[in-house]
N, CA, C and O atoms as a GROMACS GRO file, in nm:
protein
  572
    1UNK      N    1   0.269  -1.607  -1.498
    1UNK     CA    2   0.206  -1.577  -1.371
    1UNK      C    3   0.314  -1.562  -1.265
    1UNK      O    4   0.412  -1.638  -1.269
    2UNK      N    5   0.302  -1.472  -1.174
    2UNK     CA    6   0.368  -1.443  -1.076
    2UNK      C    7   0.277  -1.474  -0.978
    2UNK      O    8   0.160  -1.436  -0.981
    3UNK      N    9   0.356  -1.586  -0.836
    3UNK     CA   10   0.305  -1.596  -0.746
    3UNK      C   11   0.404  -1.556  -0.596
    3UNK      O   12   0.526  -1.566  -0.583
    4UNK      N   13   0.292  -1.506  -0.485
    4UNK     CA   14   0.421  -1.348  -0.363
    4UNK      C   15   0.333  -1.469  -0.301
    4UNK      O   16   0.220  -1.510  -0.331
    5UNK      N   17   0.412  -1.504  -0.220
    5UNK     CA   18   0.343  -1.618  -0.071
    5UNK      C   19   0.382  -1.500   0.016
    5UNK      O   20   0.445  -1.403  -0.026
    6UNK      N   21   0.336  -1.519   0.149
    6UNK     CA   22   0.289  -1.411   0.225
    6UNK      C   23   0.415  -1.432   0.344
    6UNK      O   24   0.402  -1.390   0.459
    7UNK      N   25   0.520  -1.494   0.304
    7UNK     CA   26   0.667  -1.456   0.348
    7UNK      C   27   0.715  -1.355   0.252
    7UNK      O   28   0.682  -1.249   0.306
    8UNK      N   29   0.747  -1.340   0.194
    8UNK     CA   30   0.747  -1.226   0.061
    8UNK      C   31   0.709  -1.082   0.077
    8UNK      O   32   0.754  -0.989   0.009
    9UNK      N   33   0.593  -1.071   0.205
    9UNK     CA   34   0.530  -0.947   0.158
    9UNK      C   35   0.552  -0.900   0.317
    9UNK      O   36   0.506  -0.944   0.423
   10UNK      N   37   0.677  -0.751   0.272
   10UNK     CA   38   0.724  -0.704   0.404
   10UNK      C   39   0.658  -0.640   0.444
   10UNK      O   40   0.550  -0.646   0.386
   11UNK      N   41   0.662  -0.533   0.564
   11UNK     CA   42   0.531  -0.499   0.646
   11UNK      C   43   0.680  -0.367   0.706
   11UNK      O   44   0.785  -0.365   0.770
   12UNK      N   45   0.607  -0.296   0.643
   12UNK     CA   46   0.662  -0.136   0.684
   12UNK      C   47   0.611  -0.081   0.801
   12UNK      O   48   0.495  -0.118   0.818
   13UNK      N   49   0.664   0.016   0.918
   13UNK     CA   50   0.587   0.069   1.023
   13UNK      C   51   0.626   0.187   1.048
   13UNK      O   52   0.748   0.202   1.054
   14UNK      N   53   0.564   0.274   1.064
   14UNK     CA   54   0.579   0.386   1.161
   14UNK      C   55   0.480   0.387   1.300
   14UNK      O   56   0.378   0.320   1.314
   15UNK      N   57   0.541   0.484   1.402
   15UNK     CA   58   0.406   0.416   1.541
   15UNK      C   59   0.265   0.451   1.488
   15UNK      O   60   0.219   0.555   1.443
   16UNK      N   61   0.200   0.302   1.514
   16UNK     CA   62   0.059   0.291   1.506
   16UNK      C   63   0.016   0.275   1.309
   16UNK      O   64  -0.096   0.248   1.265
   17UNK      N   65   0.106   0.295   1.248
   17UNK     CA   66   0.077   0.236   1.124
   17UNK      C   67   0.203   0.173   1.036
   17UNK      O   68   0.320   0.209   1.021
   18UNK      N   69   0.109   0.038   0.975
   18UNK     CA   70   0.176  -0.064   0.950
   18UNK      C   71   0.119  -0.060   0.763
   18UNK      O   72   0.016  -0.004   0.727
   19UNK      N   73   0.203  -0.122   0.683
   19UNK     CA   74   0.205  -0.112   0.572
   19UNK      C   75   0.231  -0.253   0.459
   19UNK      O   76   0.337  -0.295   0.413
   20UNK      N   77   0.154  -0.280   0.450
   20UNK     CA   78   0.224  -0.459   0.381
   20UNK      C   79   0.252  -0.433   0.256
   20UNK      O   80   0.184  -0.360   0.183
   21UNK      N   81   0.336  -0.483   0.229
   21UNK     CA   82   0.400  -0.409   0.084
   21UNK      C   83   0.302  -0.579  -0.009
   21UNK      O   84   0.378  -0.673  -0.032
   22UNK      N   85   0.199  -0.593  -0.037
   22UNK     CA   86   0.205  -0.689  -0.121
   22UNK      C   87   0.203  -0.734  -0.277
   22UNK      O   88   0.145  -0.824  -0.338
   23UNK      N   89   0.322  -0.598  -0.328
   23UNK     CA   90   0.308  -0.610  -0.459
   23UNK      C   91   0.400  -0.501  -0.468
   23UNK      O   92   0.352  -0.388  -0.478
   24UNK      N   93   0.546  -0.519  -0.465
   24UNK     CA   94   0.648  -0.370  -0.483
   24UNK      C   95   0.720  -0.461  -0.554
   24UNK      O   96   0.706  -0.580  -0.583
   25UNK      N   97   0.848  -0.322  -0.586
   25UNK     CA   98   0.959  -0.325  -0.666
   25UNK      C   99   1.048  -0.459  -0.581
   25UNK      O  100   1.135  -0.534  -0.626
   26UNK      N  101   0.991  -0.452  -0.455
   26UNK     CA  102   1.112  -0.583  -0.382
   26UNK      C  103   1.080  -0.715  -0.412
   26UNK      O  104   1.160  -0.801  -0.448
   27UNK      N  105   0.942  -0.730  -0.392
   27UNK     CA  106   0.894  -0.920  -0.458
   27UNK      C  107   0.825  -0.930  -0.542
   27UNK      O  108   0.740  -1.019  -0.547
   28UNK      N  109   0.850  -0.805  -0.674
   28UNK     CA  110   0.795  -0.837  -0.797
   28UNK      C  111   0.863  -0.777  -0.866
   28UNK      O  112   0.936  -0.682  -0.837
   29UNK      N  113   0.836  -0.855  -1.025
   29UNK     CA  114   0.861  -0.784  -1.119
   29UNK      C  115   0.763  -0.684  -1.268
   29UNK      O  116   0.783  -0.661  -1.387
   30UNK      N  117   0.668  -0.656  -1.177
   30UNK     CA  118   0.579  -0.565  -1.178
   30UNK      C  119   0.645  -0.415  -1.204
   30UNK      O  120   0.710  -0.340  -1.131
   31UNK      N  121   0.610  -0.409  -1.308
   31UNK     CA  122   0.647  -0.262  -1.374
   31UNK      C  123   0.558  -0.152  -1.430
   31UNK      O  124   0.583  -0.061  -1.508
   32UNK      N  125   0.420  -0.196  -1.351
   32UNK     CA  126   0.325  -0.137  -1.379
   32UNK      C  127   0.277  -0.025  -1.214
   32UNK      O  128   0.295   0.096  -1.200
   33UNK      N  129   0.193  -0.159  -1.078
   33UNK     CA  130   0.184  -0.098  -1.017
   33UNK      C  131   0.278  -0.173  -0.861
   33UNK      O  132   0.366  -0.258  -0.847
   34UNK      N  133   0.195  -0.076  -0.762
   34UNK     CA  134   0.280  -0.120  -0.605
   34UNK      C  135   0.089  -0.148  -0.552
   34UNK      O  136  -0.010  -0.086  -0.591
   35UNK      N  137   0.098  -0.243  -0.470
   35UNK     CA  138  -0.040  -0.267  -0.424
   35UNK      C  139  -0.013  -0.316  -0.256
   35UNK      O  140   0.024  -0.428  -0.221
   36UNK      N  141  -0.043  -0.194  -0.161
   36UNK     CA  142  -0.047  -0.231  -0.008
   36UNK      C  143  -0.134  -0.203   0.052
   36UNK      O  144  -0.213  -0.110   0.041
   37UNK      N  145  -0.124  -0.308   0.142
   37UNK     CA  146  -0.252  -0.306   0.268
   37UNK      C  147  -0.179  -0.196   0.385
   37UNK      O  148  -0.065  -0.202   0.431
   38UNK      N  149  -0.267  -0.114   0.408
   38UNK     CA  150  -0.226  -0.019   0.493
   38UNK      C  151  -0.349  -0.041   0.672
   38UNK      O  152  -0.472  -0.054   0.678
   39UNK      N  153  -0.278  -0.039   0.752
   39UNK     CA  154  -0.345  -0.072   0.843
   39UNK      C  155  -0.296   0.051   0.936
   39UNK      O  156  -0.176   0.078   0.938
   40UNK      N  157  -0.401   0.137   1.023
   40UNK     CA  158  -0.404   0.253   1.128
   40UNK      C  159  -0.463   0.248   1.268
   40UNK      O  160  -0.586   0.256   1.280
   41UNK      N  161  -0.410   0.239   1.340
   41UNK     CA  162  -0.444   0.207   1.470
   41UNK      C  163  -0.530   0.340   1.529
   41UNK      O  164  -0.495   0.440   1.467
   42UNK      N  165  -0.621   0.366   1.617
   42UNK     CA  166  -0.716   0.466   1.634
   42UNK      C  167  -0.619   0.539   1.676
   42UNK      O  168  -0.526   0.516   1.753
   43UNK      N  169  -0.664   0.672   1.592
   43UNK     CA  170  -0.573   0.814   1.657
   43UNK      C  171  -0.447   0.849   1.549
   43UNK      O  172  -0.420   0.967   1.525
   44UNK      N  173  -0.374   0.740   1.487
   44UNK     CA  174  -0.276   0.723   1.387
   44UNK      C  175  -0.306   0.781   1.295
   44UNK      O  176  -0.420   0.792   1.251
   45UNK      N  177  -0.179   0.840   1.239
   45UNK     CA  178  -0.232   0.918   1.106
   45UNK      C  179  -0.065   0.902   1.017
   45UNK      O  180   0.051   0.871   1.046
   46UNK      N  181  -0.149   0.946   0.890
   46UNK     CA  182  -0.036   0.955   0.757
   46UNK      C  183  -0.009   1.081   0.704
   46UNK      O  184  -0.104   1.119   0.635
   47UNK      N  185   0.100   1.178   0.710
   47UNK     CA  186   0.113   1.316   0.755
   47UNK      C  187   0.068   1.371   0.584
   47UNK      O  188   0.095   1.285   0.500
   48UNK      N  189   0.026   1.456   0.544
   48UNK     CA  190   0.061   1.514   0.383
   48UNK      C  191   0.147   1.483   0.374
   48UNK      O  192   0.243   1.473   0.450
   49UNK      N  193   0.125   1.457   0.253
   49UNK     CA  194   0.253   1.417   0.143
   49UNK      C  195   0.186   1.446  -0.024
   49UNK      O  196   0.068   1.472  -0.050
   50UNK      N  197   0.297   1.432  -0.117
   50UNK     CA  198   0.259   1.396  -0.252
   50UNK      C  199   0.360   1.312  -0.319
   50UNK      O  200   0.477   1.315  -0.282
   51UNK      N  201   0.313   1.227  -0.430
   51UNK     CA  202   0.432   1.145  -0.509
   51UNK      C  203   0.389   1.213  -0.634
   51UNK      O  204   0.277   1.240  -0.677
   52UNK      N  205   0.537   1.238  -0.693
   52UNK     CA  206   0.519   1.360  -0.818
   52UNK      C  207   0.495   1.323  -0.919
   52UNK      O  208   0.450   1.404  -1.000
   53UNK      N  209   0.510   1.203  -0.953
   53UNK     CA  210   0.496   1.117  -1.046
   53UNK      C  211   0.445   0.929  -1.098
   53UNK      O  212   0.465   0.855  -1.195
   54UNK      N  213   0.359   0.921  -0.936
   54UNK     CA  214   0.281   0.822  -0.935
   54UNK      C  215   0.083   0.908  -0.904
   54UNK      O  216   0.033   1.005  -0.848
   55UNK      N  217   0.049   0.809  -0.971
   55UNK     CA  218  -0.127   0.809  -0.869
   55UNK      C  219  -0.140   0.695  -0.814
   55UNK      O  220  -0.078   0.591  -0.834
   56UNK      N  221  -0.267   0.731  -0.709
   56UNK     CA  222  -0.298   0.644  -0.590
   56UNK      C  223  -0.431   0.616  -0.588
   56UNK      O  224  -0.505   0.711  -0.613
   57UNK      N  225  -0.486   0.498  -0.563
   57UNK     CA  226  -0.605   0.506  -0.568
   57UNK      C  227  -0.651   0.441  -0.452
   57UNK      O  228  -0.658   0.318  -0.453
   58UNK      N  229  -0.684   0.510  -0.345
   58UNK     CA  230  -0.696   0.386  -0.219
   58UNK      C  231  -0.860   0.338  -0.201
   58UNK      O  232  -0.948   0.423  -0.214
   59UNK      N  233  -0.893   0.196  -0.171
   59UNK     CA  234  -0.990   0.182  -0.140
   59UNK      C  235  -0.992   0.099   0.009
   59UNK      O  236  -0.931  -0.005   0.032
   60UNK      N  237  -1.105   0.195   0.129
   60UNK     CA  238  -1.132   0.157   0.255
   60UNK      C  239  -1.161   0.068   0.277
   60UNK      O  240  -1.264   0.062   0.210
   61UNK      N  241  -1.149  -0.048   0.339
   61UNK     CA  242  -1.194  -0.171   0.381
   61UNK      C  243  -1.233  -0.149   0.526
   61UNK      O  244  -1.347  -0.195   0.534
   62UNK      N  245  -1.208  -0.115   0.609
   62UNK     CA  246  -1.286  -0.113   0.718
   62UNK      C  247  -1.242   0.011   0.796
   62UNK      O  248  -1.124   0.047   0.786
   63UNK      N  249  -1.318   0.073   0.866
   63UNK     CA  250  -1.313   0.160   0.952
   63UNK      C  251  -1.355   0.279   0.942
   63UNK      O  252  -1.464   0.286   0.885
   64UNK      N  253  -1.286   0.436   0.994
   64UNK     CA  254  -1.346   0.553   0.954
   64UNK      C  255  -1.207   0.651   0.965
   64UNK      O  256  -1.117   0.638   1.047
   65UNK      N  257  -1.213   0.711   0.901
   65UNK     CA  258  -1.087   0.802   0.906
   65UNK      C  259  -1.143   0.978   0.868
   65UNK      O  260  -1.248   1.019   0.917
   66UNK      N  261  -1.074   1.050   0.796
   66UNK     CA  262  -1.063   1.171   0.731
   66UNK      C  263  -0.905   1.139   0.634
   66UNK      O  264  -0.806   1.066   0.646
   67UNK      N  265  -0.942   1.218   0.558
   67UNK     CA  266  -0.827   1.223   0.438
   67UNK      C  267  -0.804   1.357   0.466
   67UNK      O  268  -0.897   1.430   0.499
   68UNK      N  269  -0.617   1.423   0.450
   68UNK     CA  270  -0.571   1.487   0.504
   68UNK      C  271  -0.537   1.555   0.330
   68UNK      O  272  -0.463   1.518   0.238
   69UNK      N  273  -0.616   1.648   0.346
   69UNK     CA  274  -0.558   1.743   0.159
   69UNK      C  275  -0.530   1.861   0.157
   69UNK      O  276  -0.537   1.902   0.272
   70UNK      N  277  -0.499   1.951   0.080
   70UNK     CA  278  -0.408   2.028   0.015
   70UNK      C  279  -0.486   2.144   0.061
   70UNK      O  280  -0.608   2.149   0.067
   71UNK      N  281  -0.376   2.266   0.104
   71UNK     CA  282  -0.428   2.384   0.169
   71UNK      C  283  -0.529   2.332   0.335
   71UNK      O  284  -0.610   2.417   0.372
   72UNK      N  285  -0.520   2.233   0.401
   72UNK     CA  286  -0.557   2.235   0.508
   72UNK      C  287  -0.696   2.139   0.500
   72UNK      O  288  -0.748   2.075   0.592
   73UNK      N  289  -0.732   2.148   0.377
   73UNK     CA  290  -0.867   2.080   0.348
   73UNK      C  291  -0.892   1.925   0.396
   73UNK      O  292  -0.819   1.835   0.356
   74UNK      N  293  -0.977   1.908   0.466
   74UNK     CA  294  -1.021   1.750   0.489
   74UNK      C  295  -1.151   1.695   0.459
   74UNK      O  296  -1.245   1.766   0.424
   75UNK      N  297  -1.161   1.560   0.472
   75UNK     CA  298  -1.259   1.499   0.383
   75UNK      C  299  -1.284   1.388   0.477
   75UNK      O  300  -1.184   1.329   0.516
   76UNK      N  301  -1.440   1.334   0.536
   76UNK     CA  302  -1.454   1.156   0.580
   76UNK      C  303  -1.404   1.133   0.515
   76UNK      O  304  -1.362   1.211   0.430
   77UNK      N  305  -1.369   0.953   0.521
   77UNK     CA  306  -1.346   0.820   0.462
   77UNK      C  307  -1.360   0.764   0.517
   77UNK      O  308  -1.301   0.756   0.624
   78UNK      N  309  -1.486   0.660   0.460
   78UNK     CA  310  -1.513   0.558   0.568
   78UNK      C  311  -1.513   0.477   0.476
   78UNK      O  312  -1.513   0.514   0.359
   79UNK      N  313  -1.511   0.309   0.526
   79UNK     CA  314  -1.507   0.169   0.466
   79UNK      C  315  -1.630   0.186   0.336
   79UNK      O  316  -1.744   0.231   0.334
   80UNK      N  317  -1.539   0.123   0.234
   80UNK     CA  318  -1.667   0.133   0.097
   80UNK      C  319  -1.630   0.184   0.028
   80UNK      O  320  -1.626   0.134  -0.084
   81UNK      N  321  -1.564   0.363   0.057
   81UNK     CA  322  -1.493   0.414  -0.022
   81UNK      C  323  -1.399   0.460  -0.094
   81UNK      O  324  -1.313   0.513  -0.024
   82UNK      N  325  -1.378   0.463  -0.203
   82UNK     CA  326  -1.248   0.482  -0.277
   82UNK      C  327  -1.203   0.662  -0.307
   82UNK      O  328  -1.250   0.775  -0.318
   83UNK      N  329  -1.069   0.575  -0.308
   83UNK     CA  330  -1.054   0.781  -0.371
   83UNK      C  331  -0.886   0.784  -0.447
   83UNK      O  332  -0.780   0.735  -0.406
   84UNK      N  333  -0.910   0.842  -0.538
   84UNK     CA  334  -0.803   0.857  -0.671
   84UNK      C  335  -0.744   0.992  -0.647
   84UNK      O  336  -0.795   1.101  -0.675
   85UNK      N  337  -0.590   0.962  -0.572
   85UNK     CA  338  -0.465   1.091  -0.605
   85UNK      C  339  -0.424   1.106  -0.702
   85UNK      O  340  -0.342   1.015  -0.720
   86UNK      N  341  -0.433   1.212  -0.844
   86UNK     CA  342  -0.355   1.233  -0.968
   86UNK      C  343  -0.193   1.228  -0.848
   86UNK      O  344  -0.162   1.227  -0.729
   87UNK      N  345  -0.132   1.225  -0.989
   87UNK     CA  346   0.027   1.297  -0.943
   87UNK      C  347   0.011   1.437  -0.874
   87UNK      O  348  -0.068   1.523  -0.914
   88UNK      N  349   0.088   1.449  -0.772
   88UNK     CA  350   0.093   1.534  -0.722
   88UNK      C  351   0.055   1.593  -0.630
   88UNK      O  352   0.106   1.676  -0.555
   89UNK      N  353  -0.103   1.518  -0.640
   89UNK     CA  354  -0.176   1.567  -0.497
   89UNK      C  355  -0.175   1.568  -0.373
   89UNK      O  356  -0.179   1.461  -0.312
   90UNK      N  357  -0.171   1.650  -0.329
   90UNK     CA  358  -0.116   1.624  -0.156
   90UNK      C  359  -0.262   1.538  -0.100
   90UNK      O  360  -0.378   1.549  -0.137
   91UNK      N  361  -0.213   1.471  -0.020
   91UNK     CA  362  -0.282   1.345   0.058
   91UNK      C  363  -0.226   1.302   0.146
   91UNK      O  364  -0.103   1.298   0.139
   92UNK      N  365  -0.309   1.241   0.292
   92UNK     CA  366  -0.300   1.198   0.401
   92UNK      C  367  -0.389   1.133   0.444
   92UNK      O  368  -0.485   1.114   0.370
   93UNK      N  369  -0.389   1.081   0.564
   93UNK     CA  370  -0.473   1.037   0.648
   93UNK      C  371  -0.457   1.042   0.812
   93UNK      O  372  -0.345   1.042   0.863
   94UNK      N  373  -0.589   1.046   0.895
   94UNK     CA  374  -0.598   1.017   0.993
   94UNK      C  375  -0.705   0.940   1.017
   94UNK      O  376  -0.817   0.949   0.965
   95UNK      N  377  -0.645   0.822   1.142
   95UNK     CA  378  -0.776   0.710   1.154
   95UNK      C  379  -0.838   0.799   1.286
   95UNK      O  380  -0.769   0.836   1.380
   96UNK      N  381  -1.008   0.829   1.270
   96UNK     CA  382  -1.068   0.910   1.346
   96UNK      C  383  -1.154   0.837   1.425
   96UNK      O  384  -1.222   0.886   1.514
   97UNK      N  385  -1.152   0.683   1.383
   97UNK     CA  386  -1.243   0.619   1.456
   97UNK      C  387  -1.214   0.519   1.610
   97UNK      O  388  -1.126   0.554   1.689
   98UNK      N  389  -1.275   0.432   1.628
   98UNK     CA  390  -1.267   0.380   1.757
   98UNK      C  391  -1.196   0.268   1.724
   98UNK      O  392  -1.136   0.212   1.815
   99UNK      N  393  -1.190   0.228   1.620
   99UNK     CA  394  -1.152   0.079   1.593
   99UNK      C  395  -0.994   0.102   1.483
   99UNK      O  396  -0.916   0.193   1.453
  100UNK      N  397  -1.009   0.003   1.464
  100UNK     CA  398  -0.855   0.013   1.298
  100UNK      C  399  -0.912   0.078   1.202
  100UNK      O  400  -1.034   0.064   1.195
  101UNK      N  401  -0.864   0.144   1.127
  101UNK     CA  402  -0.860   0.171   0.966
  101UNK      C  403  -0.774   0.110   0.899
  101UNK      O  404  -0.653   0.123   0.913
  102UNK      N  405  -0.851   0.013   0.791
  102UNK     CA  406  -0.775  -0.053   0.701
  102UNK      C  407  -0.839   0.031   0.537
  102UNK      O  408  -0.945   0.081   0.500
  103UNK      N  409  -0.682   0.002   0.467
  103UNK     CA  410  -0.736   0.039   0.350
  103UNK      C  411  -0.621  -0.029   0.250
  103UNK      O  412  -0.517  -0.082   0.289
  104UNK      N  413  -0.665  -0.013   0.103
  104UNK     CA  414  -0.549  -0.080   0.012
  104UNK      C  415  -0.560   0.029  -0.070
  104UNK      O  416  -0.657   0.103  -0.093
  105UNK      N  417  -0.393   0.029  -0.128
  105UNK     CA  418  -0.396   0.113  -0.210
  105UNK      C  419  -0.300   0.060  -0.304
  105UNK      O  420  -0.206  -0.015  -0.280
  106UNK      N  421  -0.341   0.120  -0.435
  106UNK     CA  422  -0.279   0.109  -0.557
  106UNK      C  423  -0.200   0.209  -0.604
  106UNK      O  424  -0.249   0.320  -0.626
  107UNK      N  425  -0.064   0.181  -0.626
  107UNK     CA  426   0.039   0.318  -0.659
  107UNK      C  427   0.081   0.227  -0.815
  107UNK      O  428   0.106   0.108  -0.836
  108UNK      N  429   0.073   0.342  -0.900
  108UNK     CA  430   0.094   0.340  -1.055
  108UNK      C  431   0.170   0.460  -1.116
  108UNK      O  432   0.106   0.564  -1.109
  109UNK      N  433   0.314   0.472  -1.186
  109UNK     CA  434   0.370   0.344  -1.132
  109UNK      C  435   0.444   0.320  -1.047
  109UNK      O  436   0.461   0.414  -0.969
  110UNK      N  437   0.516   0.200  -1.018
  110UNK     CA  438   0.531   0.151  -0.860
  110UNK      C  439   0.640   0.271  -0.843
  110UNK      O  440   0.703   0.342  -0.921
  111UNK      N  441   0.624   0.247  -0.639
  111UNK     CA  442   0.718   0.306  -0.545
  111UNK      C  443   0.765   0.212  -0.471
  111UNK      O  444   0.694   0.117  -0.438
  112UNK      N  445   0.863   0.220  -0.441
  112UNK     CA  446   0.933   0.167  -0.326
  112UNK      C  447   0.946   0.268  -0.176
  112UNK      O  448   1.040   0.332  -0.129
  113UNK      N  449   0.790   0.244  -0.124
  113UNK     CA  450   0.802   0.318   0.005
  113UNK      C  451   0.838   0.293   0.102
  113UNK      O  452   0.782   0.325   0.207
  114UNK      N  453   0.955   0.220   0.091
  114UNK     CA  454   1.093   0.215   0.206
  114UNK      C  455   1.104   0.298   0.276
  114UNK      O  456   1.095   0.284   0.398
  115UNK      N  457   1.134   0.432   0.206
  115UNK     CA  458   1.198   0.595   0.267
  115UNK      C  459   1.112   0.623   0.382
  115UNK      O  460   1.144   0.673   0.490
  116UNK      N  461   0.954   0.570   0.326
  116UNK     CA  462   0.876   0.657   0.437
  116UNK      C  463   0.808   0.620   0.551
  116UNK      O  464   0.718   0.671   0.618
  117UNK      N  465   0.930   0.430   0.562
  117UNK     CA  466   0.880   0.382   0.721
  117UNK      C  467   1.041   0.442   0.803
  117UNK      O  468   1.135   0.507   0.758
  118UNK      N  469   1.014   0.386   0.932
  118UNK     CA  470   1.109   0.358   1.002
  118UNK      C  471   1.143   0.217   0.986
  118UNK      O  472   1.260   0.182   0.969
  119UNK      N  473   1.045   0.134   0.989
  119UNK     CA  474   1.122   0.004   1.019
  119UNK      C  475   1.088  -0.066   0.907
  119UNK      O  476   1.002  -0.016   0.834
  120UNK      N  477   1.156  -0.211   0.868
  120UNK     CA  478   1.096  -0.286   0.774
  120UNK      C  479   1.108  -0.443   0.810
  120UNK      O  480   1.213  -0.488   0.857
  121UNK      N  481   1.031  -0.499   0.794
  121UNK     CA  482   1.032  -0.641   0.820
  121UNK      C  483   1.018  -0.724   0.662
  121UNK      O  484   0.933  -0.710   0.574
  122UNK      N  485   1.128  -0.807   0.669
  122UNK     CA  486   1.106  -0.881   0.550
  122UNK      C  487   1.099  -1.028   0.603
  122UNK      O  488   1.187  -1.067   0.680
  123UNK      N  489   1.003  -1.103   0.565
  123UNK     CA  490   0.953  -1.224   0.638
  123UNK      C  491   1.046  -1.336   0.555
  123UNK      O  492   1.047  -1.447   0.608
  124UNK      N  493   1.113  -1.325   0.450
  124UNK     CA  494   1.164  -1.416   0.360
  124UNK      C  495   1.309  -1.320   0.282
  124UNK      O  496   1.378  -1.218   0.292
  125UNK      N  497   1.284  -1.457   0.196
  125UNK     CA  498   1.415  -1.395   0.056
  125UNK      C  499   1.383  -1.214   0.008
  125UNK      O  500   1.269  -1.167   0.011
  126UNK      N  501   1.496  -1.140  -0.030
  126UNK     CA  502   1.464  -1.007  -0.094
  126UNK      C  503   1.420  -1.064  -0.221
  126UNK      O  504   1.422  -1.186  -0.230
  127UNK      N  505   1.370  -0.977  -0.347
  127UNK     CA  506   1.348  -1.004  -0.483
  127UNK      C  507   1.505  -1.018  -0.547
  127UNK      O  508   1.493  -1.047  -0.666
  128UNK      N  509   1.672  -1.005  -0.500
  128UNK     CA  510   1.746  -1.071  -0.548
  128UNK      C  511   1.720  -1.192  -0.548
  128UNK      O  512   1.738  -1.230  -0.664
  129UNK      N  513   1.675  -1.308  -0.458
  129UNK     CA  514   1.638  -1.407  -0.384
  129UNK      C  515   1.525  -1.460  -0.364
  129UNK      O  516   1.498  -1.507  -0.254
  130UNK      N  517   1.429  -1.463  -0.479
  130UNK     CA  518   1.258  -1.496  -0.420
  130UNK      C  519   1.271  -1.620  -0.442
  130UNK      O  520   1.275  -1.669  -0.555
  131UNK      N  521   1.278  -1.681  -0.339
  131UNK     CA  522   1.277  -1.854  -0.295
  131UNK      C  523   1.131  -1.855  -0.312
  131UNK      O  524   1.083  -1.951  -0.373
  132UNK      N  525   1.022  -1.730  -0.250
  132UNK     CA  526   0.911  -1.759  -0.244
  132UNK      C  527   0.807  -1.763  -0.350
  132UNK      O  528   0.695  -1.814  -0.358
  133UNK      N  529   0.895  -1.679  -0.441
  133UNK     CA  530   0.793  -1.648  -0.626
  133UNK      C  531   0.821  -1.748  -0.685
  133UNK      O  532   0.932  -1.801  -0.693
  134UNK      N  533   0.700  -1.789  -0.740
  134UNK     CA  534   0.720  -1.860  -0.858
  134UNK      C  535   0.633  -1.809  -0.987
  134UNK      O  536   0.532  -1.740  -0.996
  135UNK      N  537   0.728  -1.882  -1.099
  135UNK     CA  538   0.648  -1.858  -1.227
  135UNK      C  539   0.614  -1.972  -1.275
  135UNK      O  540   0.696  -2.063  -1.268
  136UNK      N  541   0.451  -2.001  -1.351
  136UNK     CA  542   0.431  -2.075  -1.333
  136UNK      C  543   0.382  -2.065  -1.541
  136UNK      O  544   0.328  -1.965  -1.588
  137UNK      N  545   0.406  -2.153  -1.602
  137UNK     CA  546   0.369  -2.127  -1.745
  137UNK      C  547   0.217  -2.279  -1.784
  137UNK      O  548   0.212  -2.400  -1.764
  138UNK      N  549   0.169  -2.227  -1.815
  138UNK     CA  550   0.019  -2.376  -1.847
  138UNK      C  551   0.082  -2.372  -1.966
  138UNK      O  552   0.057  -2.273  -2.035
  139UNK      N  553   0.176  -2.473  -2.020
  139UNK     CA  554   0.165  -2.515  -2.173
  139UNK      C  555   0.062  -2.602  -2.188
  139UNK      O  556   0.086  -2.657  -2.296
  140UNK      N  557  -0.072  -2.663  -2.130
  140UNK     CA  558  -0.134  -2.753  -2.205
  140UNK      C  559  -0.249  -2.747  -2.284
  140UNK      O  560  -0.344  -2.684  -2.239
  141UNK      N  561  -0.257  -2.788  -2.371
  141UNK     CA  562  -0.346  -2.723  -2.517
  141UNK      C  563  -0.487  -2.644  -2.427
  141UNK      O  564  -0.528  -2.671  -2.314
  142UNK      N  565  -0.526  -2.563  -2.506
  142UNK     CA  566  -0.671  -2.533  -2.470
  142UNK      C  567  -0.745  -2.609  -2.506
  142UNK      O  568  -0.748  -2.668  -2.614
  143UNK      N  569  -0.856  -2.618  -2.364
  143UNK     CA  570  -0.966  -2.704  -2.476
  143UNK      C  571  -1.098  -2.620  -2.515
  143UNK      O  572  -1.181  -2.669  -2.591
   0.00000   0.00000   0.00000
């Protein structure tokens, strides 16, 4: 078992959106996926993009947005719903509503989306250094 205490889990920004990395290449050793809380302040948006060789699967937790897709195309998203990027697909967002847009998303397999803040906050040790992970093994019999 791997355990990320919430010094561990850095918080990426560009203006008006913030990114919690709580499950990357930096405080895990997770070689499967990247799992962040993405948070959008009203009006904020996440420009197109594609990752060529991960999928994404984000699911809304609160708010209302539009998803920003390929050839100009857009789509609602509001809290509740999920939505799955193959590789490749161009995807975005803008938060369209009055309040925050929160959402989590699952990248498989992982990224290190460093490149695509400006800033980064690391609240603790890097993953050279996780003072904050632990592994934890139950040797005691089953019952």
């Amino acid at each position: 078992m791997e355990f990320i205490g919430k010094r561990e889990v850095a918080e990426l920004a560009n203006p008006g959106v913030v990114s919690r990395q709580l499950l990357s290449p930096k405080n895990s050793t997770s070689r499967r996926v990247t799992i962040t809380e993405v948070h959008l302040e009203p009006g904020a948006s996440q420009p197109r993009h594609t990752h060529e060789a991960s999928e994404q699967i984000w699911y809304a937790l609160s708010g209302e947005g539009t998803l920003l897709l390929a050839e100009g195309q857009e789509r609602p998203f509001f809290a509740g719903d999920v939505v799955r990027f193959e590789d490749g697909d161009v995807h975005g967002l803008c938060n369209t509503g009055n309040g925050e847009f929160v959402y989590l998303s699952v990248t498989a397999p992982p990224i290190d989306f460093g490149y695509a803040y400006q800033s980064v906050q690391q609240h603790a040790a890097t993953a050279d250094n996780r003072e904050n992970v632990f592994e934890f093994h139950d040797d005691a019999p089953s019952s």
